[in-house]
N, CA, C and O of each residue as an XYZ file, in Angstrom:
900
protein
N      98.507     75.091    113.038
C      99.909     74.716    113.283
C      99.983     73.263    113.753
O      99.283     72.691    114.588
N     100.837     72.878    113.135
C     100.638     71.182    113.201
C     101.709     70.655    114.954
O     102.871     71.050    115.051
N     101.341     70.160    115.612
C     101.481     69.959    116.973
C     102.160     68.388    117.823
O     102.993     68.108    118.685
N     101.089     67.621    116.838
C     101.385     66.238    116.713
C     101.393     65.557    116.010
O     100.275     65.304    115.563
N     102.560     64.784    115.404
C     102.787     63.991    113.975
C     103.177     62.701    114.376
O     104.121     62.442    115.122
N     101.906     61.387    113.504
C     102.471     60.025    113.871
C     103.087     59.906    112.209
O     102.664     60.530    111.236
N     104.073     59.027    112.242
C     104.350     58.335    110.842
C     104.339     56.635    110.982
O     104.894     55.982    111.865
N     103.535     56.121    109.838
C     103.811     54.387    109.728
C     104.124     53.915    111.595
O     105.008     53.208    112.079
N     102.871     54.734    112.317
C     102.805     54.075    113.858
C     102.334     52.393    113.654
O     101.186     52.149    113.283
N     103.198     51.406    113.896
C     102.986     50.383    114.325
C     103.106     49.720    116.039
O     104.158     49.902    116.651
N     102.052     49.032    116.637
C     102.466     48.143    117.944
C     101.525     46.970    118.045
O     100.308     46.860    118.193
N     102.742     45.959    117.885
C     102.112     44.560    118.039
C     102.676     44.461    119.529
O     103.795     44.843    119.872
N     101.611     43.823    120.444
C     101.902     43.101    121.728
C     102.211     41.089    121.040
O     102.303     40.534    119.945
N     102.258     40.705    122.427
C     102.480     39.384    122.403
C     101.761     38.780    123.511
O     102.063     38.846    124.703
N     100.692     38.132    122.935
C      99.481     37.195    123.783
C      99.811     35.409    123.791
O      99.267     34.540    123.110
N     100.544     35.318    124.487
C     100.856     34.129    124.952
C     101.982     33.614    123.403
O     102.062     32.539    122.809
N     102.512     34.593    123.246
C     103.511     33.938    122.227
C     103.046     34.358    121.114
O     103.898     34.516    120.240
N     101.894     34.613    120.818
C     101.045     34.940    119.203
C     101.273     36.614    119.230
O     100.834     37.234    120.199
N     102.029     37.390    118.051
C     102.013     38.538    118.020
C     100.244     39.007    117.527
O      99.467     38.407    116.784
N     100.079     40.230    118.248
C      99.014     41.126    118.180
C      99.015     42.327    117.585
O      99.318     43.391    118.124
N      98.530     42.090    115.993
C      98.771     43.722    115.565
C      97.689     44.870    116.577
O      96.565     44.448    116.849
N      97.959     45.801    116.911
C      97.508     46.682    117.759
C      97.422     47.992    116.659
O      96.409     48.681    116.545
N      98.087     48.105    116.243
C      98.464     49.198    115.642
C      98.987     49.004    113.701
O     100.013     48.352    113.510
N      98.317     49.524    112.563
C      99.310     49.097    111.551
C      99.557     50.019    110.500
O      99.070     49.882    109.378
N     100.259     50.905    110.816
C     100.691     51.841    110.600
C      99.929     53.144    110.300
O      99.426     53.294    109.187
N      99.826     54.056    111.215
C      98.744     54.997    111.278
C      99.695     56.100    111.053
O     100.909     56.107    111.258
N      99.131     56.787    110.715
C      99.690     58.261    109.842
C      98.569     59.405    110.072
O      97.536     59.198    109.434
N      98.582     60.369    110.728
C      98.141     61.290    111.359
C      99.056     62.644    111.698
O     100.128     62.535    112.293
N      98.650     63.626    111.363
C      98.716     65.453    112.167
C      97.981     65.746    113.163
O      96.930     65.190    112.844
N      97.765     66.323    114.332
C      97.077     67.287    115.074
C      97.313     68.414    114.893
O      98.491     68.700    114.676
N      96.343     69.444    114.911
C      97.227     70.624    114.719
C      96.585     71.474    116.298
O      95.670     71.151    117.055
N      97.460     72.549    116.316
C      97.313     72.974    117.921
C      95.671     73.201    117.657
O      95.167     73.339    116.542
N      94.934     73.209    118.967
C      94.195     73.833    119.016
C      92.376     72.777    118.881
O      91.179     72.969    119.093
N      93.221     71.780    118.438
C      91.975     70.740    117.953
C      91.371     69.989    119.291
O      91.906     69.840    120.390
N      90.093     69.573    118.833
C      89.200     68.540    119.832
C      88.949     68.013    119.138
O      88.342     68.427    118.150
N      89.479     66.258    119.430
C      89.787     65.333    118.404
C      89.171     63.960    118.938
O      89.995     63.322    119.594
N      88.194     63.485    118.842
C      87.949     62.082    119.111
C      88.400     61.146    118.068
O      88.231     61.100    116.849
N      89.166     60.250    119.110
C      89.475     59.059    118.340
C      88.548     58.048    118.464
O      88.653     57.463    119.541
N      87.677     57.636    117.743
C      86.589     56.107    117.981
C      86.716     54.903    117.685
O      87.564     54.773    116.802
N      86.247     53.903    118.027
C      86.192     52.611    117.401
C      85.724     51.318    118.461
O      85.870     51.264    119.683
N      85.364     50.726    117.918
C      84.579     49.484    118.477
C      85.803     48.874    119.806
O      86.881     49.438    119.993
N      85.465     47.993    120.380
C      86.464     47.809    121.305
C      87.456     47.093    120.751
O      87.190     46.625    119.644
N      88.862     46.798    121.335
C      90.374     45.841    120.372
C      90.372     47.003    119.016
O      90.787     46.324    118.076
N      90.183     47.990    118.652
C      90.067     48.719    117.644
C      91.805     49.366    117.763
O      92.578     49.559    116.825
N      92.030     49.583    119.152
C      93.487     50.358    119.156
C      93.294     51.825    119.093
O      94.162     52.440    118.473
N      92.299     52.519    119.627
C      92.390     53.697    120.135
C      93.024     53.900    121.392
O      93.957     54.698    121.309
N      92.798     53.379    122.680
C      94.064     53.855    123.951
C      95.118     53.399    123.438
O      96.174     53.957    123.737
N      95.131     52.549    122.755
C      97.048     51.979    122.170
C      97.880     53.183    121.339
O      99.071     53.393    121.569
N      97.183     53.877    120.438
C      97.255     54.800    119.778
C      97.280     56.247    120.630
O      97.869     57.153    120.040
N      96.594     56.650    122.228
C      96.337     57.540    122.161
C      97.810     57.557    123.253
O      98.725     58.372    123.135
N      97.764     56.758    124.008
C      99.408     56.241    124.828
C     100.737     56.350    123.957
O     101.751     56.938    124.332
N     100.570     55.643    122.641
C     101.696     56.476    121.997
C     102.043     57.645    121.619
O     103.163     58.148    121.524
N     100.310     58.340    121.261
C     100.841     59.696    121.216
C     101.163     60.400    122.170
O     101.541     61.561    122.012
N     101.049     59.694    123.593
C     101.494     60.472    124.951
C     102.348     59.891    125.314
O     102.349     59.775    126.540
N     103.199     59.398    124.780
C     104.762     59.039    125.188
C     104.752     58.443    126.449
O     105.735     58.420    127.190
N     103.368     57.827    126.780
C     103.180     56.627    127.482
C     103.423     55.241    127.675
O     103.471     54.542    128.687
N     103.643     54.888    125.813
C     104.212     54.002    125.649
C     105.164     54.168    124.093
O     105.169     55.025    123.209
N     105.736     53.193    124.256
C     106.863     53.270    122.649
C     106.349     52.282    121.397
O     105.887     51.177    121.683
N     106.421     52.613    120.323
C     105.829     51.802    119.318
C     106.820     50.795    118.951
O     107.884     50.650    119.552
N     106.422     50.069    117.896
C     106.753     48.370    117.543
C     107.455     49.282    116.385
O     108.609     48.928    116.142
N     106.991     50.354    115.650
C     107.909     50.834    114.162
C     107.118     52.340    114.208
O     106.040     52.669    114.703
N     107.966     52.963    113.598
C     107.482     54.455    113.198
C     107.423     55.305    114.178
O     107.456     54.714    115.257
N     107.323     56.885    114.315
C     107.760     57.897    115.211
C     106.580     58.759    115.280
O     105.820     59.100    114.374
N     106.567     59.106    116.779
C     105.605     60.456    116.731
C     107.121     61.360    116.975
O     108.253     61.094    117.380
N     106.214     62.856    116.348
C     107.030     63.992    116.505
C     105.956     64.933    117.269
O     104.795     64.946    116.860
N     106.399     65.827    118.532
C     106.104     67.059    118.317
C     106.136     68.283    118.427
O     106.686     68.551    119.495
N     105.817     69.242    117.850
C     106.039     70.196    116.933
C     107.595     70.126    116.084
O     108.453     70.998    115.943
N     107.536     68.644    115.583
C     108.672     68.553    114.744
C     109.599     67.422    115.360
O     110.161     66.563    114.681
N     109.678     67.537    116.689
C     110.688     66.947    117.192
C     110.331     65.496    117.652
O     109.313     65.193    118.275
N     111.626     64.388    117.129
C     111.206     62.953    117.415
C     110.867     62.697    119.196
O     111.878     62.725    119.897
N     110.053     62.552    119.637
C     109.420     62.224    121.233
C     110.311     61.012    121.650
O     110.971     61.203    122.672
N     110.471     59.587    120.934
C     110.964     58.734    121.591
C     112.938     58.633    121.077
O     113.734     57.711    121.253
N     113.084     59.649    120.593
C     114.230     59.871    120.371
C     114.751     60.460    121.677
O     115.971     60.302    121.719
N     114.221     61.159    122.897
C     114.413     61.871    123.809
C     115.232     60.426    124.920
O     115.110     59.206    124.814
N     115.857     61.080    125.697
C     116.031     60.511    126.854
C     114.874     60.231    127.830
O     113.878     60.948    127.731
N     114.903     59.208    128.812
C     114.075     59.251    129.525
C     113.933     60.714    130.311
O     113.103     61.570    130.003
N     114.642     60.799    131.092
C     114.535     62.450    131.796
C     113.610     62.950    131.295
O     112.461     62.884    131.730
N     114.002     63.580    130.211
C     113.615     64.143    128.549
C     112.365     64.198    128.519
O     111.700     65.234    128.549
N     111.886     62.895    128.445
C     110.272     62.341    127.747
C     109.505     62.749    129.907
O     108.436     63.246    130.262
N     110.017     62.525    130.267
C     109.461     62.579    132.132
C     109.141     63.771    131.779
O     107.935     63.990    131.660
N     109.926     64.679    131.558
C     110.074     66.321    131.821
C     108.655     66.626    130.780
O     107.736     67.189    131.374
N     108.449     66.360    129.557
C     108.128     66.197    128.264
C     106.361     66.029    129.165
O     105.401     66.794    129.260
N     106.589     64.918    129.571
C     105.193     64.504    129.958
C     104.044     65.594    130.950
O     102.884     66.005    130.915
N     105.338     65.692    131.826
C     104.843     66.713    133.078
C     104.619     67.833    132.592
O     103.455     68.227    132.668
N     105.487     68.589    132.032
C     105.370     69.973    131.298
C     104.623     70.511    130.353
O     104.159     71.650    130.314
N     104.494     69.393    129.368
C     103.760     69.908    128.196
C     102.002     68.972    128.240
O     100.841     69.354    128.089
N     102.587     67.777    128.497
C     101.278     66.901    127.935
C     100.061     66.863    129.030
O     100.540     66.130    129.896
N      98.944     67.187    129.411
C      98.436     66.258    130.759
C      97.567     65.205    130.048
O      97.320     65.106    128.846
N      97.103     64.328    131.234
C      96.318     63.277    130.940
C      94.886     63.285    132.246
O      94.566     63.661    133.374
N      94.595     62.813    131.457
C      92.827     62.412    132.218
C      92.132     60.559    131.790
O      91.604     60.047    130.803
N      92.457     60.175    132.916
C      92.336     58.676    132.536
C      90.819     58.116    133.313
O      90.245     58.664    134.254
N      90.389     56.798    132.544
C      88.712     56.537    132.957
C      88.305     56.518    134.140
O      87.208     56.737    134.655
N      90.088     56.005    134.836
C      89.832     55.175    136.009
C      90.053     56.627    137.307
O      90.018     56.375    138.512
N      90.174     57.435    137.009
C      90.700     58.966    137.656
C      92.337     58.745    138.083
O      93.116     59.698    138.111
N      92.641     57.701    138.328
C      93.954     57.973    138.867
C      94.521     58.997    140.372
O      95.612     59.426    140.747
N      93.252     59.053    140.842
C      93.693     60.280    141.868
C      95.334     59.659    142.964
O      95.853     58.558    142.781
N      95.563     60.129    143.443
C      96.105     59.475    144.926
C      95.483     59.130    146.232
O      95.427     59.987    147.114
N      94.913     57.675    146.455
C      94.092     57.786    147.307
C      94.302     59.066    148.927
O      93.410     59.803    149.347
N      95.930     58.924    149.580
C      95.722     59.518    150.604
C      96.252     60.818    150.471
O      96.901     61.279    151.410
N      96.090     61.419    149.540
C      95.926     62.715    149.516
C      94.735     63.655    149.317
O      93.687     63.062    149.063
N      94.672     64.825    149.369
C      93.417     65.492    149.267
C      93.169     65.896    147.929
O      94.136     65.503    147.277
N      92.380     66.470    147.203
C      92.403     66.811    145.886
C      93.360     68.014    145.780
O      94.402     67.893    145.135
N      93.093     68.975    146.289
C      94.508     70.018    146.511
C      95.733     69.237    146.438
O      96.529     69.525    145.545
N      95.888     68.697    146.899
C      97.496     67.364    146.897
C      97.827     67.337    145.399
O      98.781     67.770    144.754
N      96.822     66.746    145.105
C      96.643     65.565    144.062
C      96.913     66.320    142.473
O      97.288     65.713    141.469
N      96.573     67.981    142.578
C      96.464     68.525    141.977
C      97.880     69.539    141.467
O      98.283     70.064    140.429
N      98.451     69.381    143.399
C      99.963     70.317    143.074
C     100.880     69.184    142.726
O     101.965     69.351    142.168
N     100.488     68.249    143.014
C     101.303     66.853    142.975
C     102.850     66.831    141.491
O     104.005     66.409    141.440
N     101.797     67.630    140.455
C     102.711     67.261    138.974
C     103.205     68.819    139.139
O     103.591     69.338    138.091
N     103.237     69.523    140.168
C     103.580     70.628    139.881
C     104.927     70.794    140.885
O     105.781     71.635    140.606
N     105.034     70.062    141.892
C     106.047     69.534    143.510
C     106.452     68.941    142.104
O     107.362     69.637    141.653
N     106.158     68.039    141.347
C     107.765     67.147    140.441
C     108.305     68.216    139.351
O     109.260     68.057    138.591
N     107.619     69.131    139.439
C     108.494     70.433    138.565
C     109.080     71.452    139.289
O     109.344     72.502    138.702
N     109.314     71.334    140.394
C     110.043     71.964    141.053
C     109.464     73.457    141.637
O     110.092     74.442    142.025
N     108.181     73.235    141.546
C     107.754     74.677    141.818
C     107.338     74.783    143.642
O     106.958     73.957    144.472
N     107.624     76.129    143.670
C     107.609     76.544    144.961
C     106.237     76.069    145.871
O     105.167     76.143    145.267
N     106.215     75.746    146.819
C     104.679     75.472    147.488
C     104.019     76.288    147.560
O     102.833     76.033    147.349
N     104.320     77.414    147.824
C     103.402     78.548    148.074
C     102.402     78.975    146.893
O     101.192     79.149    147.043
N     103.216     79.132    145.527
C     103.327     79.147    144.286
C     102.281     78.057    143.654
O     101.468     78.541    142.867
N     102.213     76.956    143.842
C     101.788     75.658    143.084
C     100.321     76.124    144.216
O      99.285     76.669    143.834
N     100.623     75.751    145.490
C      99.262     76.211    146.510
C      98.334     77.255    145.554
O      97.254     76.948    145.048
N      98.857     78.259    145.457
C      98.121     79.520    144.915
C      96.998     79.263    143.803
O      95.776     79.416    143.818
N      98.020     78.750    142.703
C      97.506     78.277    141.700
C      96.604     77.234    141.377
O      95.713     77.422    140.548
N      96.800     75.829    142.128
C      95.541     75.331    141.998
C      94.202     75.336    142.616
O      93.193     74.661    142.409
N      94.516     76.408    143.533
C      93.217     76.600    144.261
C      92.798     77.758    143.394
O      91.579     77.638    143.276
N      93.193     78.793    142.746
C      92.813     79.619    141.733
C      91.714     78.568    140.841
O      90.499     78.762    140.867
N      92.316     77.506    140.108
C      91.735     77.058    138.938
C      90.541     75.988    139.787
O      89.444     75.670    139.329
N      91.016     75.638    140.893
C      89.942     74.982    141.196
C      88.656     76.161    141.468
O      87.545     75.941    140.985
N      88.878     77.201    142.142
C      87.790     77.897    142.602
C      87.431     78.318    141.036
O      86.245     78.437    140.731
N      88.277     78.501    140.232
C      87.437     79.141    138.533
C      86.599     78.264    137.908
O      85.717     78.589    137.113
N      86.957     76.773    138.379
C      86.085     75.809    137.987
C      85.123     74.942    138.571
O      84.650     73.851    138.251
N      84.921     75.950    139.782
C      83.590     75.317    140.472
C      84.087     74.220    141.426
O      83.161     73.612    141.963
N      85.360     73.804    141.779
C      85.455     72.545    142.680
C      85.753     73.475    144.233
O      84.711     73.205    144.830
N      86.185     73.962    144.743
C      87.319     75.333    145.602
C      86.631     73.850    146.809
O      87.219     73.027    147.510
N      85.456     74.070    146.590
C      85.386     73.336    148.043
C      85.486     71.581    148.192
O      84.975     70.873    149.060
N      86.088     71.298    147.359
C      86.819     69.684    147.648
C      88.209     69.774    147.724
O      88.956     68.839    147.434
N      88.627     71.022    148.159
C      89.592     70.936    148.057
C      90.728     69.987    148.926
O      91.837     69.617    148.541
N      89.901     69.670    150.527
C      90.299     69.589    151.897
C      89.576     67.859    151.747
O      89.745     67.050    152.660
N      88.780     67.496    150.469
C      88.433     65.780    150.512
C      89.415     65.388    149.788
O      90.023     66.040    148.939
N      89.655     63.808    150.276
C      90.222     62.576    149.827
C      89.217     62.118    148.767
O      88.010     62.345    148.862
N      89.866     61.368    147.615
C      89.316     60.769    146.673
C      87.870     59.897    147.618
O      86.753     60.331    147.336
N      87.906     59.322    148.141
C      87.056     58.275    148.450
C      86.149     59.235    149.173
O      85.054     58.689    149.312
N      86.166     60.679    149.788
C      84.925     61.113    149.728
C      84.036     62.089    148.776
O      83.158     62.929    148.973
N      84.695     61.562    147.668
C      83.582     62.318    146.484
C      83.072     61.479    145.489
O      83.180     60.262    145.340
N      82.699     62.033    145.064
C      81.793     61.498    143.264
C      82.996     61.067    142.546
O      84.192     61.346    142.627
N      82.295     60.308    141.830
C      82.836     60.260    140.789
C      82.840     61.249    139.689
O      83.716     61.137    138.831
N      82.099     62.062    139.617
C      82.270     63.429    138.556
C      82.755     64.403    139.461
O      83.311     65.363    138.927
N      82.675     64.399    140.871
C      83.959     65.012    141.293
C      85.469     65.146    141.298
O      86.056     66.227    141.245
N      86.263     63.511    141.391
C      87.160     62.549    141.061
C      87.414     63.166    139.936
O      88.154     64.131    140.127
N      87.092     63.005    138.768
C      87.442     63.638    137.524
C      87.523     64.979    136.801
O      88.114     65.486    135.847
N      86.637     65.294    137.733
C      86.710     67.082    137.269
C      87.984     67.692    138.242
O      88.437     68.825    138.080
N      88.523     66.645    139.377
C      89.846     67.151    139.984
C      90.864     66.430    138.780
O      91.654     67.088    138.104
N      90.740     65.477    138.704
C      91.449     64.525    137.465
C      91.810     65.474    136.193
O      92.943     65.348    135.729
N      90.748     66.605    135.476
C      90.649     67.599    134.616
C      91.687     68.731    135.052
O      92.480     69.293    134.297
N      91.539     68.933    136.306
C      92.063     69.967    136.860
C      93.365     69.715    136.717
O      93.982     70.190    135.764
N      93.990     68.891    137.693
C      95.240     68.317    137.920
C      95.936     68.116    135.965
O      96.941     68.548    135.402
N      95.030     67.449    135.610
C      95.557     67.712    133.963
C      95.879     68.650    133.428
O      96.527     68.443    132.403
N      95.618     70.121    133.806
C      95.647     71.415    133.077
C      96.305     72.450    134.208
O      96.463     73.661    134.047
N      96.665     71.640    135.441
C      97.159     73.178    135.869
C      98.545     73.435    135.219
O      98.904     74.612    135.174
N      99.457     72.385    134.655
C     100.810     72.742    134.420
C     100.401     73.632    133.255
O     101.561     73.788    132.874
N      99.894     74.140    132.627
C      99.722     74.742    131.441
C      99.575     73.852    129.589
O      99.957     74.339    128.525
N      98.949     72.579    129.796
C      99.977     71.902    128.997
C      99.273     72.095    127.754
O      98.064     72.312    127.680
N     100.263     71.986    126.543
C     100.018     71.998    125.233
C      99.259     70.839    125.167
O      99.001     71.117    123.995
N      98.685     69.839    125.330
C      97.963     68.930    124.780
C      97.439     68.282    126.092
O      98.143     68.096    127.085
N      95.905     67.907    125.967
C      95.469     66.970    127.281
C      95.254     65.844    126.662
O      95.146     65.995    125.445
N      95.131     64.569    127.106
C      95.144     63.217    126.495
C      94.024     62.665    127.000
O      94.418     61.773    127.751
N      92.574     62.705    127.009
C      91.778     61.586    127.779
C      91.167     60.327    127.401
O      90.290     60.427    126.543
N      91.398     59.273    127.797
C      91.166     57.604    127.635
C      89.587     57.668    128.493
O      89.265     57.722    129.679
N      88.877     57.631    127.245
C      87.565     56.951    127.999
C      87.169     58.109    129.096
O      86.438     57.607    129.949
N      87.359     59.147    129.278
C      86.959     60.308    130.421
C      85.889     60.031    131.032
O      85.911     60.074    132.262
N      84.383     59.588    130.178
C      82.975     59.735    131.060
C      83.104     58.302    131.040
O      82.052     58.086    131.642
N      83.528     57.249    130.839
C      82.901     55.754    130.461
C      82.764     55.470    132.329
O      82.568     54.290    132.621
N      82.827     56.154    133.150
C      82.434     55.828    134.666
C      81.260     56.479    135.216
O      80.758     56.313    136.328
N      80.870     57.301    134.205
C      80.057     58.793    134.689
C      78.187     58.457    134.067
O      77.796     57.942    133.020
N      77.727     58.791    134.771
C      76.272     59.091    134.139
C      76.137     60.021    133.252
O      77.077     60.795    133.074
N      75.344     60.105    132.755
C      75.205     61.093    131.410
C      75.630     62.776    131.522
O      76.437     63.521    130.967
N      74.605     62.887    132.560
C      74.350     64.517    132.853
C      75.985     64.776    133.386
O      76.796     65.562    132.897
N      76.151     63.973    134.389
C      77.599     64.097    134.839
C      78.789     64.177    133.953
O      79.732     64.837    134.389
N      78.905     63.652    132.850
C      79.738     63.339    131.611
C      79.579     64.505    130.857
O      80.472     65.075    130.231
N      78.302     64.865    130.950
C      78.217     66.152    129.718
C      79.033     67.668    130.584
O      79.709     68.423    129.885
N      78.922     67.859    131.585
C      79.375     68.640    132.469
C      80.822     68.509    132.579
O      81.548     69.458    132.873
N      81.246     67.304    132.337
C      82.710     67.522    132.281
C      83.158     67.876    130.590
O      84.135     68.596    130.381
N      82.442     67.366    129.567
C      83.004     67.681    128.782
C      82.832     69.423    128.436
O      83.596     69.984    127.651
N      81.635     70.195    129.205
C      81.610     71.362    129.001
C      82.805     72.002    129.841
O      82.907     73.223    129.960
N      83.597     71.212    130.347
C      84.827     71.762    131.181
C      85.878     72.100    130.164
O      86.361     73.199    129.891
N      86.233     70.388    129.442
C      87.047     70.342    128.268
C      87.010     71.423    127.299
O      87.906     72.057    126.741
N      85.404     71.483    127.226
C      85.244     72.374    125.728
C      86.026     73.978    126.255
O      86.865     74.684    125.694
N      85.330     74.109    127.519
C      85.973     75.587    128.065
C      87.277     75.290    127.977
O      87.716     76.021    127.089
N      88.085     74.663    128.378
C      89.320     74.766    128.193
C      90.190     75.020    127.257
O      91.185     75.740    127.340
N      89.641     74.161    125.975
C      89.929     73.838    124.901
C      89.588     75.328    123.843
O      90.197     75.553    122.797
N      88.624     76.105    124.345
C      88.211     77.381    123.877
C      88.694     78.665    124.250
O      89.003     79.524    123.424
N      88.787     78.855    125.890
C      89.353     79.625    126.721
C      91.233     79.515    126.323
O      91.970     80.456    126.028
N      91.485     78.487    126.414
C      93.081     78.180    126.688
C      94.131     77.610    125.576
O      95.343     77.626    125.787
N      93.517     77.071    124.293
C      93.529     76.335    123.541
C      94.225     75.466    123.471
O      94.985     75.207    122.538
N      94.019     74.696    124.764
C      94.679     73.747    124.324
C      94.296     72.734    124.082
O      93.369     72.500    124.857
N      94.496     71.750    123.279
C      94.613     70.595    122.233
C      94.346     69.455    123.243
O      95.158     68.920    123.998
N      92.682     69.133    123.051
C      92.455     68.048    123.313
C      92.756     66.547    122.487
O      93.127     66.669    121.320
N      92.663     65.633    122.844
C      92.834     64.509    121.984
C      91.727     63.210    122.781
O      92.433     62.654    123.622
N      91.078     62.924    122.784
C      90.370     61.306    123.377
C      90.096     60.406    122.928
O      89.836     60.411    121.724
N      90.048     59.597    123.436
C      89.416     57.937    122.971
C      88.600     57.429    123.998
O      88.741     57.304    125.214
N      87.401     57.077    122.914
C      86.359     57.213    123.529
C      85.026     56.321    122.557
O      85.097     56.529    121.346
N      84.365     55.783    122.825
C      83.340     55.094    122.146
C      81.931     55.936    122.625
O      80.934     55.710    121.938
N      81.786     56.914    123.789
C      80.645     57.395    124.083
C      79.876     58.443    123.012
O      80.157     59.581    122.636
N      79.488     58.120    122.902
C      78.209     59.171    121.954
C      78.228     60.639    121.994
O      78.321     61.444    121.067
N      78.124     60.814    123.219
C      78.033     62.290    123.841
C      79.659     63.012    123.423
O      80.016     64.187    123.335
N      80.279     61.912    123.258
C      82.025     62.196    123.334
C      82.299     62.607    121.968
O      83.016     63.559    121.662
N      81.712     61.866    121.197
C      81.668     62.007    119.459
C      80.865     62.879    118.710
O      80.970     62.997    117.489
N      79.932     63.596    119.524
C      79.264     64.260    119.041
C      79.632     66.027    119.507
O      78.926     66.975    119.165
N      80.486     66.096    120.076
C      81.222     66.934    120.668
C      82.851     67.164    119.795
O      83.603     68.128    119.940
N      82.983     66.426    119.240
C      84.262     65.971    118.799
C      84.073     67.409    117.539
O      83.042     68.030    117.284
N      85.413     67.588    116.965
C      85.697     69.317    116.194
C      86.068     67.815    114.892
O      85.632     67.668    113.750
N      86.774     67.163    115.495
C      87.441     65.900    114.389
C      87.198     64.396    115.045
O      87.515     64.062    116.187
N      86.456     63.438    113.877
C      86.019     62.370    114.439
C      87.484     61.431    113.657
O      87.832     61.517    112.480
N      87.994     60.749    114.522
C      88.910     59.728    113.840
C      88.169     58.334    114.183
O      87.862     57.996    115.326
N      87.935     57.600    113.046
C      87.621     56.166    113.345
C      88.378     54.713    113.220
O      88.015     54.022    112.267
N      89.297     54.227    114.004
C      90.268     53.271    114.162
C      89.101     51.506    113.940
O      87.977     51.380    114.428
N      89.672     50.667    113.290
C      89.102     49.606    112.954
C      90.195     48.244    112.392
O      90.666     47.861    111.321
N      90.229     47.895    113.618
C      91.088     46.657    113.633
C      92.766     47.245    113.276
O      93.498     46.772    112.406
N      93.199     48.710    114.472
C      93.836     49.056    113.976
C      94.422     49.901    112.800
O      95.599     50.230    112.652
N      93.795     50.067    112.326
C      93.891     51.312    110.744
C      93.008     52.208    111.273
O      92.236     51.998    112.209
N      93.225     53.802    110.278
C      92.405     54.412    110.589
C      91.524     54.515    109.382
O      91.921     54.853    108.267
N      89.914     54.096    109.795
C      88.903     53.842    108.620
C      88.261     54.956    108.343
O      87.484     54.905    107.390
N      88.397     56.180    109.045
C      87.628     57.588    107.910
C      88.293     58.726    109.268
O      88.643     58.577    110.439
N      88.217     59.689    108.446
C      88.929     61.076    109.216
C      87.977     62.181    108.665
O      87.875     62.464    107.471
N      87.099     62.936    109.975
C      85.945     63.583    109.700
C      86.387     64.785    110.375
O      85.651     65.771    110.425
């Protein structure tokens, strides 16, 4: 079932006045259920590409849809609600909140959906204890790992339930063994829950894991595996 649709995606930035093709017109499906690496050398326009498909950012020409419906046609509200509800994300840099605890950090997108404390409490300490973290729950970002940081980062991505996770670069901070352990998180997720990974990513370990390899090159997409 097809999930995510780009058409003729274009985005040029502007570097000191000189437009930057980023993007030139990419044409792509996801369909539910996929683990999808996007690859390519660096300036290639994979996070540019993977931000538009997360309604992170807006394109220069052409529309994502999904499951049919135009995304930047939405109101802001709309696309907020859109983001929180359906999409999560997992970014290189973790994004945590420094002065909160990982428990925080985790009900955090779930307090902007209006859900009860008790309720949101319950639940991410459920998924944290199913996924091996239960006991960071009570640390601040700055006293863990970095493959701790992210496997709360994973967490916090998936407790809303969401149809699609988005990750930019996930291990490019991580040591190997550490990286492979998170992606055996993804894969569980992605198997257990199905939901629809998508990444960009140049790591090896990332591509070789991948269900679908997309390869982006100066912007176009140069082979679909």
């Amino acid at each position: 079932m097809e999930i995510i649709k780009s058409e003729n995606l274009e985005k040029i930035y502007h570097d000191n006045g000189v437009p930057v093709h980023a993007l030139k017109g990419i044409n792509l499906t996801i369909d539910k259920g996929e683990f999808t690496v996007i690859a390519g050398p660096s300036g290639s326009g994979k996070t540019t590409l993977l931000n538009l498909l997360g309604a992170l950012d807006k394109p220069t020409k052409g529309k994502v849809s999904f499951y049919g419906e135009d995304v930047y046609s939405k109101k802001r509200k709309e696309l907020s609600r859109l983001r929180l509800s359906k999409f999560g994300f997992v970014f290189q840099a973790y994004n945590l909140i420094p002065v909160l605890t990982a428990l925080e950090n985790i009900e955090f997108s779930m307090m902007l959906l209006g859900i009860a404390e008790k309720q949101r409490h319950e639940k991410a300490m459920k998924l944290m204890e199913e996924l091996g973290i239960g006991e960071l729950a009570d640390k601040r970002p700055n006293e863990m790992s970095g493959g701790q940081q992210q496997r709360v980062a994973v967490v916090r991505a998936i407790v809303n339930d969401p149809e699609v996770v988005f990750a930019d670069e996930p291990t490019a901070n991580l040591d190997s063994k550490t990286g492979a352990n998170l992606l055996d998180l993804m894969q569980e997720m992605n198997e257990k829950k199905n939901i629809t990974f998508i990444f960009s990513s140049h790591d090896k370990q990332v591509m070789e894991r991948a269900k679908r390899l997309l390869i982006l090159k100066d912007g176009l997409l140069e082979s679909d595996e």
